[in-house]
N, CA, C and O atoms as a GROMACS GRO file, in nm:
protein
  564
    1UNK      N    1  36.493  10.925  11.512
    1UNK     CA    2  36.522  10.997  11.391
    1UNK      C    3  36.395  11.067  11.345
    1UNK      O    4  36.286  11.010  11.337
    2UNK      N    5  36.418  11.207  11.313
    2UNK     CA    6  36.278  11.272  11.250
    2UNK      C    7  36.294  11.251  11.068
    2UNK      O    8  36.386  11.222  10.992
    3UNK      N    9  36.155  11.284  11.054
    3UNK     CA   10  36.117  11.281  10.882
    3UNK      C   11  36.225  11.305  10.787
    3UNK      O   12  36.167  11.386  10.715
    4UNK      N   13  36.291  11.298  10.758
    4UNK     CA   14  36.387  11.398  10.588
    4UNK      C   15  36.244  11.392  10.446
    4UNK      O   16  36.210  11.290  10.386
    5UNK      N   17  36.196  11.509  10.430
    5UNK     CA   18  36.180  11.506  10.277
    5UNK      C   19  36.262  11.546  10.185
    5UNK      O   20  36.359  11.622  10.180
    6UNK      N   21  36.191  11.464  10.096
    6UNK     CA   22  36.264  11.481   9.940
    6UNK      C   23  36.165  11.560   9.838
    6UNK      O   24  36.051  11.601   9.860
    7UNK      N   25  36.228  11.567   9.742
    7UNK     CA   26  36.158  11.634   9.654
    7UNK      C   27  36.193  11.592   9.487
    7UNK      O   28  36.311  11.578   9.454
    8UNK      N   29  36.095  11.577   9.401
    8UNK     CA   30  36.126  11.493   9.293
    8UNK      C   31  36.067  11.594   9.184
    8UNK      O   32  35.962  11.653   9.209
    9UNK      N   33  36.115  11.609   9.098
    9UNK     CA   34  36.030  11.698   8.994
    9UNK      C   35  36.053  11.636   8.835
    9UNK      O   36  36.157  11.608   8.775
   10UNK      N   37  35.912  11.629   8.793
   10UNK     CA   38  35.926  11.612   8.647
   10UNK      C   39  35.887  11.656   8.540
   10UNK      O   40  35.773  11.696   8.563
   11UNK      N   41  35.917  11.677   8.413
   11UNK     CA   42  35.778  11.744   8.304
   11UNK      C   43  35.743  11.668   8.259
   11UNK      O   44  35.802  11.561   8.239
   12UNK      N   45  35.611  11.703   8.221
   12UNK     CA   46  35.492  11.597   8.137
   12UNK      C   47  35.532  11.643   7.992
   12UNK      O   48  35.555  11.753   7.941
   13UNK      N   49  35.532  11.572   7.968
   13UNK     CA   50  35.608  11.565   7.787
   13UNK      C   51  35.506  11.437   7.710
   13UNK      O   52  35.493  11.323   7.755
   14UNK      N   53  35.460  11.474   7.619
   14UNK     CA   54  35.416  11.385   7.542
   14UNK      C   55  35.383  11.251   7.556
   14UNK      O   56  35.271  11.200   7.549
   15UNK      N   57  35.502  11.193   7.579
   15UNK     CA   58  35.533  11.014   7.592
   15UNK      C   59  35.425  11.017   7.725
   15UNK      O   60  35.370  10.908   7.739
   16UNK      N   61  35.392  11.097   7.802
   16UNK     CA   62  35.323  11.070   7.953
   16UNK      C   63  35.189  11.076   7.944
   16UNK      O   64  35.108  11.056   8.035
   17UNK      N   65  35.165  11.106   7.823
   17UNK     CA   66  35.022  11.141   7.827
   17UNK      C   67  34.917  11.031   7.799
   17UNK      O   68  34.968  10.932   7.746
   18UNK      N   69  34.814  11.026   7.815
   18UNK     CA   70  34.691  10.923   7.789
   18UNK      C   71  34.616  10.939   7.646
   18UNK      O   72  34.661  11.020   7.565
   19UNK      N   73  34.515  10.871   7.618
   19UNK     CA   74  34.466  10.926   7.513
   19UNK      C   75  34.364  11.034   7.508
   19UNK      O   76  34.303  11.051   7.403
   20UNK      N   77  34.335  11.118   7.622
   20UNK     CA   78  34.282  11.199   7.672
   20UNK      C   79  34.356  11.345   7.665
   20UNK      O   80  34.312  11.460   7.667
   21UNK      N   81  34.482  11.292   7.656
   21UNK     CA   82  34.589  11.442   7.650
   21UNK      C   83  34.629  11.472   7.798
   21UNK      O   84  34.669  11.586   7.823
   22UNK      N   85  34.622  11.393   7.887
   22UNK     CA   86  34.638  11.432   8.037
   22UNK      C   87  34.730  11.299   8.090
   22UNK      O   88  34.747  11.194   8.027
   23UNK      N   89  34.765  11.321   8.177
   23UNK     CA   90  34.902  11.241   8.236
   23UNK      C   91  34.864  11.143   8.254
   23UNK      O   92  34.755  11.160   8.309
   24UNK      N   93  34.884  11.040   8.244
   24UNK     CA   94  34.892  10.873   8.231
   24UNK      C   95  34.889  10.822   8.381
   24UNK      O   96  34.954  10.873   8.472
   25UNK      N   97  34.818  10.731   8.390
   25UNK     CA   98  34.794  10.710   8.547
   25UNK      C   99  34.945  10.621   8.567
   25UNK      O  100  35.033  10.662   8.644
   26UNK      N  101  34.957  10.510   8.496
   26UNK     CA  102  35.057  10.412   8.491
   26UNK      C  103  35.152  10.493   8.462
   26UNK      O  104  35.250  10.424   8.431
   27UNK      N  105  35.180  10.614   8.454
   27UNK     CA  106  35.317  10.693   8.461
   27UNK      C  107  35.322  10.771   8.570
   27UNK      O  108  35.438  10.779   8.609
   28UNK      N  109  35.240  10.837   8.645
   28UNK     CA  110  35.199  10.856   8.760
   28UNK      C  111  35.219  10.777   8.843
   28UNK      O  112  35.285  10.824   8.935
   29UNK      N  113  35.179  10.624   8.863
   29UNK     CA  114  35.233  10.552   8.932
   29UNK      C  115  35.386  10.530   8.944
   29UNK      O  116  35.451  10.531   9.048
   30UNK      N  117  35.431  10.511   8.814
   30UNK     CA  118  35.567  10.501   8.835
   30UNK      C  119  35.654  10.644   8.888
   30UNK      O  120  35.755  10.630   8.956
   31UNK      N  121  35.619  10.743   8.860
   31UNK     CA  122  35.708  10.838   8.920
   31UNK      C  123  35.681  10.814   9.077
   31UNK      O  124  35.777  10.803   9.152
   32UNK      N  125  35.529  10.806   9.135
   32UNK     CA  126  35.514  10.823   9.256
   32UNK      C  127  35.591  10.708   9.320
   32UNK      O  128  35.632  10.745   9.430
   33UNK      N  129  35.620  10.606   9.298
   33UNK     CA  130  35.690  10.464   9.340
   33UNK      C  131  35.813  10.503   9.380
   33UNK      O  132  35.872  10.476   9.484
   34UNK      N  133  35.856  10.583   9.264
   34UNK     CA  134  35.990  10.590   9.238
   34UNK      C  135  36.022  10.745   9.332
   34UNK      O  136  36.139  10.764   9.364
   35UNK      N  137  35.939  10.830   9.364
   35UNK     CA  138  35.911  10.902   9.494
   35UNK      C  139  35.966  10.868   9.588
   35UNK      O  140  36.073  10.913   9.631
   36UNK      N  141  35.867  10.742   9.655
   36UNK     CA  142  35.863  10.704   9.761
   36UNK      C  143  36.014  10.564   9.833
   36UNK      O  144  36.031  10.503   9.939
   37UNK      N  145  36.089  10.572   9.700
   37UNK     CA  146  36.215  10.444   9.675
   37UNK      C  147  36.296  10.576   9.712
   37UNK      O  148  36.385  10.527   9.781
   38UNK      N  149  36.320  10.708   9.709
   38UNK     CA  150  36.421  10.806   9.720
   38UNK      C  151  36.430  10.814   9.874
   38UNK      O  152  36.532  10.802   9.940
   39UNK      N  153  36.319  10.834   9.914
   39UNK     CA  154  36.303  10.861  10.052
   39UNK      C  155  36.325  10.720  10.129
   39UNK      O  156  36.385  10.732  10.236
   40UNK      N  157  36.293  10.605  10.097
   40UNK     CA  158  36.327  10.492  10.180
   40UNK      C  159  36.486  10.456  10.152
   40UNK      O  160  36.568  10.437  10.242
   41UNK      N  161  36.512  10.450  10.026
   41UNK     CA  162  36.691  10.441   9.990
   41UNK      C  163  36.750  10.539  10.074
   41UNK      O  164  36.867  10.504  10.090
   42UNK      N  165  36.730  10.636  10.131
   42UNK     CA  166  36.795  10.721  10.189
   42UNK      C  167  36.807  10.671  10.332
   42UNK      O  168  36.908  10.715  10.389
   43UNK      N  169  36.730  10.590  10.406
   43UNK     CA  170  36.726  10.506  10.479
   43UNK      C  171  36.787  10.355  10.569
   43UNK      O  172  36.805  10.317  10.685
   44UNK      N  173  36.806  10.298  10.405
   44UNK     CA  174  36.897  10.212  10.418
   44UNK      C  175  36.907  10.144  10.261
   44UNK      O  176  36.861  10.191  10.157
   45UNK      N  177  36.974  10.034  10.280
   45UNK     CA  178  37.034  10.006  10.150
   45UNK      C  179  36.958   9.982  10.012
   45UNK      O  180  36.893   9.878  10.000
   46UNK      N  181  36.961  10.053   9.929
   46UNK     CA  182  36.857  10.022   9.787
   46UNK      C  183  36.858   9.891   9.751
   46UNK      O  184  36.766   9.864   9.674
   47UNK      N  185  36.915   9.819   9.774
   47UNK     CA  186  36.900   9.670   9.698
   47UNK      C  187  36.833   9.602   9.821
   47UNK      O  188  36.799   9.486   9.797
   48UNK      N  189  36.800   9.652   9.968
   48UNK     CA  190  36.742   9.584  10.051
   48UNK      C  191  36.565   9.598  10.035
   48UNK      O  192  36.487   9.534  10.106
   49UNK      N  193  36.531   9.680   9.946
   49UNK     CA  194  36.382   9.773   9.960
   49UNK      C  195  36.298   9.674   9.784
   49UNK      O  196  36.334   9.652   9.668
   50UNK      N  197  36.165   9.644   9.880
   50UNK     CA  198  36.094   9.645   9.750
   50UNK      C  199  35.937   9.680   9.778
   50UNK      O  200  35.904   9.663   9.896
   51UNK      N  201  35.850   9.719   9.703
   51UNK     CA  202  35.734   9.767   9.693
   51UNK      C  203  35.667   9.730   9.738
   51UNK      O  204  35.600   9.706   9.637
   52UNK      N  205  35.588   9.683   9.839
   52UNK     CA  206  35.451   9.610   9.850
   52UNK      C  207  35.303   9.624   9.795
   52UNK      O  208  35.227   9.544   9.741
   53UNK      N  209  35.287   9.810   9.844
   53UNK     CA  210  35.183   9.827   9.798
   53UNK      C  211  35.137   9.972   9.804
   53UNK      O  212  35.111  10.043   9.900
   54UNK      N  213  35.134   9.995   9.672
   54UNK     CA  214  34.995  10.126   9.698
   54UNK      C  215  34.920  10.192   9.753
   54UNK      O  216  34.826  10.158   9.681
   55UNK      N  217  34.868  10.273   9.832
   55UNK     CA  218  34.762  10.304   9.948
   55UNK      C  219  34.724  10.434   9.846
   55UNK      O  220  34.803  10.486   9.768
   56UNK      N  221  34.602  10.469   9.865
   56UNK     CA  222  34.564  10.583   9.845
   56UNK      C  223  34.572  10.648   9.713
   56UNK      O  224  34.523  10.761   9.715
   57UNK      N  225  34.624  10.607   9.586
   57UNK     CA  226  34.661  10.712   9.532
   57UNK      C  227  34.555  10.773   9.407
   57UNK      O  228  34.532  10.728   9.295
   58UNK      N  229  34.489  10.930   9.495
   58UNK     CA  230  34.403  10.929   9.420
   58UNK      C  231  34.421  11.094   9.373
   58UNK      O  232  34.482  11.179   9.439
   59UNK      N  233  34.358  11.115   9.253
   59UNK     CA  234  34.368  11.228   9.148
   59UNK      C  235  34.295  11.330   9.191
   59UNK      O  236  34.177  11.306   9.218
   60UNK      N  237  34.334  11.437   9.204
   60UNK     CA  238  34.253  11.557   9.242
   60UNK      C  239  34.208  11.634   9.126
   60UNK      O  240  34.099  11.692   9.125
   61UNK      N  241  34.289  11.634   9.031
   61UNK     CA  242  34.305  11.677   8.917
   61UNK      C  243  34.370  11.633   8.807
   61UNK      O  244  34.461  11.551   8.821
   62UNK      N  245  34.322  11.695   8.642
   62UNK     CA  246  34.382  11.627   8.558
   62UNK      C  247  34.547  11.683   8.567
   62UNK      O  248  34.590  11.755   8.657
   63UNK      N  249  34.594  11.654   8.500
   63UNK     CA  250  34.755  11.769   8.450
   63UNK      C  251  34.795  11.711   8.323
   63UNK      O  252  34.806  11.592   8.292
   64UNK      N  253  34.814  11.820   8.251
   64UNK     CA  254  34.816  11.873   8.129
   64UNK      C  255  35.017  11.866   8.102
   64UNK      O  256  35.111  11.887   8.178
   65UNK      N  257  35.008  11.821   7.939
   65UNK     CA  258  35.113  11.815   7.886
   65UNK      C  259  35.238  11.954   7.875
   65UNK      O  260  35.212  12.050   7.804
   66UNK      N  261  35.350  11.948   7.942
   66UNK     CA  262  35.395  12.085   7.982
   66UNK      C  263  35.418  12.108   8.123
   66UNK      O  264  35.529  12.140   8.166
   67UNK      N  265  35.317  12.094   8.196
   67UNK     CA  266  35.312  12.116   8.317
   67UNK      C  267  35.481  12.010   8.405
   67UNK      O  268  35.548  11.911   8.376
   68UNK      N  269  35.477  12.113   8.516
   68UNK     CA  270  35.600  12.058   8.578
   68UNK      C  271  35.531  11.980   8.715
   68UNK      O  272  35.446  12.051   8.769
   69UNK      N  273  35.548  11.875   8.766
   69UNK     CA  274  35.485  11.804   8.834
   69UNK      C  275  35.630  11.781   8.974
   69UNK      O  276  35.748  11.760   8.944
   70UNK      N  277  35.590  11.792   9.087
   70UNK     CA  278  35.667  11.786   9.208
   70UNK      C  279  35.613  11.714   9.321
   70UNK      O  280  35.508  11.740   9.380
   71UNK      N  281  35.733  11.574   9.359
   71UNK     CA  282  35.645  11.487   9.415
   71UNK      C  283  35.748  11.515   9.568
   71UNK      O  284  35.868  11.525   9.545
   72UNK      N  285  35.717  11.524   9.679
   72UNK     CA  286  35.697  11.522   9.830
   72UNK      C  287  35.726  11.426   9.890
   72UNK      O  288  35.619  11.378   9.929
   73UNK      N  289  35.849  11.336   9.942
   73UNK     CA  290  35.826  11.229   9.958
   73UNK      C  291  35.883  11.202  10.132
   73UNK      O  292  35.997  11.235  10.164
   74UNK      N  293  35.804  11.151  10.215
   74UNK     CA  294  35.936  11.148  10.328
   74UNK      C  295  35.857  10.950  10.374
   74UNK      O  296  35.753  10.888  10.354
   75UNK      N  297  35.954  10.934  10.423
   75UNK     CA  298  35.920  10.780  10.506
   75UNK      C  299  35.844  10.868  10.700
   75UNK      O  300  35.897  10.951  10.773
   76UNK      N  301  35.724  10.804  10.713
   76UNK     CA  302  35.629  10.870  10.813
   76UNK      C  303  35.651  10.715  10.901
   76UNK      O  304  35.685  10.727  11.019
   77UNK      N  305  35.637  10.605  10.857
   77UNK     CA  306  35.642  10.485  10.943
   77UNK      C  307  35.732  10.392  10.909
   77UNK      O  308  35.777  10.367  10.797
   78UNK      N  309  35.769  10.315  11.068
   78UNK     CA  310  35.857  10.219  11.025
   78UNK      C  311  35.828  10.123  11.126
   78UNK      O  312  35.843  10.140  11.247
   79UNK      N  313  35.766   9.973  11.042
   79UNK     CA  314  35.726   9.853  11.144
   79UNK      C  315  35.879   9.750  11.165
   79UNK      O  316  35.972   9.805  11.107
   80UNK      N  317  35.906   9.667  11.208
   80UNK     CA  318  36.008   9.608  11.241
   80UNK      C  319  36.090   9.588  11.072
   80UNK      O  320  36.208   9.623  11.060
   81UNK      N  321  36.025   9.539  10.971
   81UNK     CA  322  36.062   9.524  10.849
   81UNK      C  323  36.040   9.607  10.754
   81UNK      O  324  36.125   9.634  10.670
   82UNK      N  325  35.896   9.670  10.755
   82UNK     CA  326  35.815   9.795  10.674
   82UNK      C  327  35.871   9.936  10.651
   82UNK      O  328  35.817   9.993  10.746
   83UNK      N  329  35.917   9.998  10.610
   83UNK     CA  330  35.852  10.156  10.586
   83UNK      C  331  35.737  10.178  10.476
   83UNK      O  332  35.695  10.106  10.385
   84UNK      N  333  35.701  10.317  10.525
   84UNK     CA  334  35.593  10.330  10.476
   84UNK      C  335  35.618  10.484  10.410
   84UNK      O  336  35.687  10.555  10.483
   85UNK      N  337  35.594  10.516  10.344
   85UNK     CA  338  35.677  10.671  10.278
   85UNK      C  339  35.473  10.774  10.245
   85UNK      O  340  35.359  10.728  10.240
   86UNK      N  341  35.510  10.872  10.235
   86UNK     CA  342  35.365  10.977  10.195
   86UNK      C  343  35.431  11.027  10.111
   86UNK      O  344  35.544  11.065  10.139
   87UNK      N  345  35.374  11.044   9.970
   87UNK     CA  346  35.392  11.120   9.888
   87UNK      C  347  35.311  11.185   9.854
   87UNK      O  348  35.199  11.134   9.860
   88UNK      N  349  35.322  11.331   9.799
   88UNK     CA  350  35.214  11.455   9.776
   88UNK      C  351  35.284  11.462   9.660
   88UNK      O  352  35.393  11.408   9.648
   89UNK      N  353  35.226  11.530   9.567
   89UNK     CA  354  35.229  11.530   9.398
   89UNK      C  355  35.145  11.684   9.383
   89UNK      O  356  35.031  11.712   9.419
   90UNK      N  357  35.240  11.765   9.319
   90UNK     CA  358  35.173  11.910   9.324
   90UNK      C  359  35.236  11.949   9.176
   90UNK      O  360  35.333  11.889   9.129
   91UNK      N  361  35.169  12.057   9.112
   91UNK     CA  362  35.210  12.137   9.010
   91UNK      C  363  35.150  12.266   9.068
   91UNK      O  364  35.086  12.295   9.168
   92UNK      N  365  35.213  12.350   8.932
   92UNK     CA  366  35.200  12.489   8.943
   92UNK      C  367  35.013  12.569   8.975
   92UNK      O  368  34.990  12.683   9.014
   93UNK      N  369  34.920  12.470   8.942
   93UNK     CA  370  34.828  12.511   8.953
   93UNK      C  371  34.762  12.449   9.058
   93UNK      O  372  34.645  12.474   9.084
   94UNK      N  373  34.852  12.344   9.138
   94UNK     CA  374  34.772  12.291   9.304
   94UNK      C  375  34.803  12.151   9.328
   94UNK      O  376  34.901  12.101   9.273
   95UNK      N  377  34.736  12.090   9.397
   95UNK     CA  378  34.774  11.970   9.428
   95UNK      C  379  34.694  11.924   9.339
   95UNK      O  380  34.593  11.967   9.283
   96UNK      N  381  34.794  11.763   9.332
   96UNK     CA  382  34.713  11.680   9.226
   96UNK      C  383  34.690  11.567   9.280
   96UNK      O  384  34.598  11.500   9.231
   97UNK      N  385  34.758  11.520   9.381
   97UNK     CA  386  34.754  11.404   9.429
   97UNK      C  387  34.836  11.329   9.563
   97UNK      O  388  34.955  11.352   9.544
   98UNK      N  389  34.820  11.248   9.692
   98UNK     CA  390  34.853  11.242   9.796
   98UNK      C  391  34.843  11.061   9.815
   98UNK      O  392  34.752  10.998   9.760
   99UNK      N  393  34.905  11.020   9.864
   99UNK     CA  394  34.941  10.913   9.923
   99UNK      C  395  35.026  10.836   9.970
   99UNK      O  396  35.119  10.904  10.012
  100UNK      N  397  35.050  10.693   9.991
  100UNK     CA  398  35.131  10.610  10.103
  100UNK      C  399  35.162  10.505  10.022
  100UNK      O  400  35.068  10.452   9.962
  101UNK      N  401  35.293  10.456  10.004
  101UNK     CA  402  35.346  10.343   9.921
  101UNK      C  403  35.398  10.248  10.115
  101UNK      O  404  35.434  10.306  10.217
  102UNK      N  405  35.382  10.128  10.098
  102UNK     CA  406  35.441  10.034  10.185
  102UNK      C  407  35.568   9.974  10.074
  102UNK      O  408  35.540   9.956   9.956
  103UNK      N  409  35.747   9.938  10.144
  103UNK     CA  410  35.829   9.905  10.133
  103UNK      C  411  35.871   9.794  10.196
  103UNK      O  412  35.929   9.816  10.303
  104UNK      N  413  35.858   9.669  10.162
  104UNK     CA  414  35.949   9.561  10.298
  104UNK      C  415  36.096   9.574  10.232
  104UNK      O  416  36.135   9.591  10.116
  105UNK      N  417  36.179   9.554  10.394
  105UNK     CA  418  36.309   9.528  10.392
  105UNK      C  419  36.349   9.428  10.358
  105UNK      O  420  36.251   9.358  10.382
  106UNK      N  421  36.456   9.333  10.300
  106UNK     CA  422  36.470   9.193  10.272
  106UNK      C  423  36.599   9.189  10.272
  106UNK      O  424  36.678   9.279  10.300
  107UNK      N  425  36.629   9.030  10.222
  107UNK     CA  426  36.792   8.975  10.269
  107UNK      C  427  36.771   8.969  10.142
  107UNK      O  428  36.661   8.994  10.093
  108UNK      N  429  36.888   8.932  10.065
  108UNK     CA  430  36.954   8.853   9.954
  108UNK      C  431  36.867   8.769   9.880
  108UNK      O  432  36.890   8.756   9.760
  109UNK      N  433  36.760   8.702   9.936
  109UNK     CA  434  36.673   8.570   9.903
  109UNK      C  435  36.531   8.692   9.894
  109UNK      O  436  36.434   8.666   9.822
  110UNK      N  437  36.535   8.778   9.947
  110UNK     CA  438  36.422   8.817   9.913
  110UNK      C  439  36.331   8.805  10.034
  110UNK      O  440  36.260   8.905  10.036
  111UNK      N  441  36.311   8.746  10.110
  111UNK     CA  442  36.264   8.752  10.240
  111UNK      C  443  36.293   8.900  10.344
  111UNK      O  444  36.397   8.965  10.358
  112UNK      N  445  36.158   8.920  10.404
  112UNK     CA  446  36.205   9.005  10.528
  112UNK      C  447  36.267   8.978  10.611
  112UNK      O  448  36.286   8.870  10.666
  113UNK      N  449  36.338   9.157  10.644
  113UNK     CA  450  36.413   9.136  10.725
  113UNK      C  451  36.461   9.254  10.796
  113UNK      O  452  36.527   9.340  10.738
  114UNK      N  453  36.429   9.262  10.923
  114UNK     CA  454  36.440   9.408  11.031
  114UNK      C  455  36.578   9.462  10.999
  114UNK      O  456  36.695   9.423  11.010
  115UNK      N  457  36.529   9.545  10.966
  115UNK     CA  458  36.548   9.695  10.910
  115UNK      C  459  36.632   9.807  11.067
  115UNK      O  460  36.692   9.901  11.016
  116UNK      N  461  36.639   9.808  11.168
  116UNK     CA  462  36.646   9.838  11.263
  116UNK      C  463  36.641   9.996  11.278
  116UNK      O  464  36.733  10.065  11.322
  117UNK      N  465  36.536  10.035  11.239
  117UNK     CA  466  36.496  10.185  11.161
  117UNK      C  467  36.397  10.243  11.241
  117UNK      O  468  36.299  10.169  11.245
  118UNK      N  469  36.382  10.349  11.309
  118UNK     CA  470  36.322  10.384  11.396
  118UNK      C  471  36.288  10.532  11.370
  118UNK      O  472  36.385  10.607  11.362
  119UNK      N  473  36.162  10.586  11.356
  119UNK     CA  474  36.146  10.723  11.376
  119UNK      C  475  36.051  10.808  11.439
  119UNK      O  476  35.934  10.769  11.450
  120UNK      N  477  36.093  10.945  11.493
  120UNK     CA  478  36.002  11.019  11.608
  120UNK      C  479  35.955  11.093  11.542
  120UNK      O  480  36.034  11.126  11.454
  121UNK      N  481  35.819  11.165  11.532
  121UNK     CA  482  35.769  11.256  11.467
  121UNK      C  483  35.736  11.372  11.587
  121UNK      O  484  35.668  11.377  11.689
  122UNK      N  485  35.833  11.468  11.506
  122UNK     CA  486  35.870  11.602  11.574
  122UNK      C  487  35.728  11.711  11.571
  122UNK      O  488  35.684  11.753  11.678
  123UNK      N  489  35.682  11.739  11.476
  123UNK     CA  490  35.537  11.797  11.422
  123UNK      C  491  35.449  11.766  11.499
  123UNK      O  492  35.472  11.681  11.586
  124UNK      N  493  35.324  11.826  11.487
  124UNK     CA  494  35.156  11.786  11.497
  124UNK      C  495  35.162  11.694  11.304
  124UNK      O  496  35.116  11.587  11.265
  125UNK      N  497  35.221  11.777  11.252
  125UNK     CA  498  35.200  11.728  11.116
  125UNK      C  499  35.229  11.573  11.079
  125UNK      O  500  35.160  11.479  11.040
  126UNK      N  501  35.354  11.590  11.107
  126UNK     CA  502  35.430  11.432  11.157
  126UNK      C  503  35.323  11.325  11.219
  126UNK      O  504  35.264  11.228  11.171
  127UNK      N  505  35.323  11.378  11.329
  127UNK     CA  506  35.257  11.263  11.400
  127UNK      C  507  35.091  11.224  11.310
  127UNK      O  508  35.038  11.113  11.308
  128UNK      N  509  35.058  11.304  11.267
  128UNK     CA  510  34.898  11.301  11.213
  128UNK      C  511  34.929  11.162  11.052
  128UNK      O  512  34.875  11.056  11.020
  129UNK      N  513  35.046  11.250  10.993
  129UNK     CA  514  35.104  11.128  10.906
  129UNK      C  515  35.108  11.014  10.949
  129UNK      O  516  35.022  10.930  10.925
  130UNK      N  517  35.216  10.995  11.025
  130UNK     CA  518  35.216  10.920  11.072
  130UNK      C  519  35.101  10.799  11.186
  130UNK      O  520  35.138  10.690  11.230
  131UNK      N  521  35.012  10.842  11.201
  131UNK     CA  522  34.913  10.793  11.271
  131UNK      C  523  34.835  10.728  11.118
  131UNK      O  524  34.802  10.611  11.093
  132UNK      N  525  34.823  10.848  11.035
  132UNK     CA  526  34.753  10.752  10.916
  132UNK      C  527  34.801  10.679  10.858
  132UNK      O  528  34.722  10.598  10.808
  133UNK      N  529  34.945  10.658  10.826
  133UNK     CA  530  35.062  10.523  10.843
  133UNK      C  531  35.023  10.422  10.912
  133UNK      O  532  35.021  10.317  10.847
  134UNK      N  533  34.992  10.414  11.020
  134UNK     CA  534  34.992  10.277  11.108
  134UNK      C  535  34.838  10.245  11.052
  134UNK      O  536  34.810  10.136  11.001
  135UNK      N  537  34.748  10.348  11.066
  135UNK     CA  538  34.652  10.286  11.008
  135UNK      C  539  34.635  10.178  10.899
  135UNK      O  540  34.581  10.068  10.890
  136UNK      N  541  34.688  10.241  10.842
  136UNK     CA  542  34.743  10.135  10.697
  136UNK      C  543  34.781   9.999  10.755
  136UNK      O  544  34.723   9.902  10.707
  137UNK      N  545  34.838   9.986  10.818
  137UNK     CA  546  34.879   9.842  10.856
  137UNK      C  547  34.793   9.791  10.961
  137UNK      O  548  34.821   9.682  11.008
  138UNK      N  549  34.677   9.864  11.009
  138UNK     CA  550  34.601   9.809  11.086
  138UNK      C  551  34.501   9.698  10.975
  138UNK      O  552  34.463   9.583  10.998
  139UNK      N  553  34.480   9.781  10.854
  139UNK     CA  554  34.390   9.747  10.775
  139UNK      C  555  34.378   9.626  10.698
  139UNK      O  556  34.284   9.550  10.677
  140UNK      N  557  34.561   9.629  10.643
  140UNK     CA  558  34.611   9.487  10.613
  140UNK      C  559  34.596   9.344  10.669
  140UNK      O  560  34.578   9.247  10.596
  141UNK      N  561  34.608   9.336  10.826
  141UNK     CA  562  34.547   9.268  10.866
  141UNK      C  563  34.418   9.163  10.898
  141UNK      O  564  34.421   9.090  10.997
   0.00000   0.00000   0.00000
């Protein structure tokens, strides 16, 4: 199976902002989470998927209240139980931000559980993602 992206868009409105006047990291996180849950739900079953962990997610820039924010999301790796999703985070004036959420699969109890999910990366682009995907799980180790 090759990549599917998604695409997520939101406005920064008030409630998102910091006390700085610029987008809230802890709201940032949550949209990007919630990114990277579109693209793995599309995958397989939403009540089978939960978060593990964070990779990468770092700010290129501030973004300002107003601004329309568009998050990138596709699943790049998949370990026997794992996906691993890249999300890119862009507005109208550039990128703001890039990274990798890890997902385990689970049963009912909450435990892992193979996923039987497999994908080929068609691209140079793909595969380069994807190579920095596995990395990620080299690291965990």
């Amino acid at each position: 199976m090759s990549f599917s992206l998604f695409n997520t868009n939101r406005l920064v409105k008030g409630e998102d902002l910091n006390h700085h006047g610029t987008l809230y990291a802890g709201r940032t996180a949550e949209w990007f989470v919630e990114s990277g849950f579109v693209a793995a739900a599309n995958l397989t079953n939403p009540e089978n998927i939960v978060c593990l962990q964070i990779h990468n997610m770092t700010f290129l820039r501030p973004v300002k209240k107003g601004e329309l924010v568009r998050f990138k999301s596709q699943i790049v790796y998949a370990g026997s139980t794992s996906l691993i999703a890249h999300i890119h985070m862009s507005c109208t004036s550039g990128d703001v931000l890039e990274g990798f959420i890890t997902f385990i699969h689970v049963d009912q109890d909450g435990k892992p559980k193979k996923h039987g999910i497999t994908l080929e990366p068609v691209t140079e682009e793909e595969k380069i993602l994807q190579d920095r995907a596995r990395a990620l799980t080299r690291n965990e180790k």
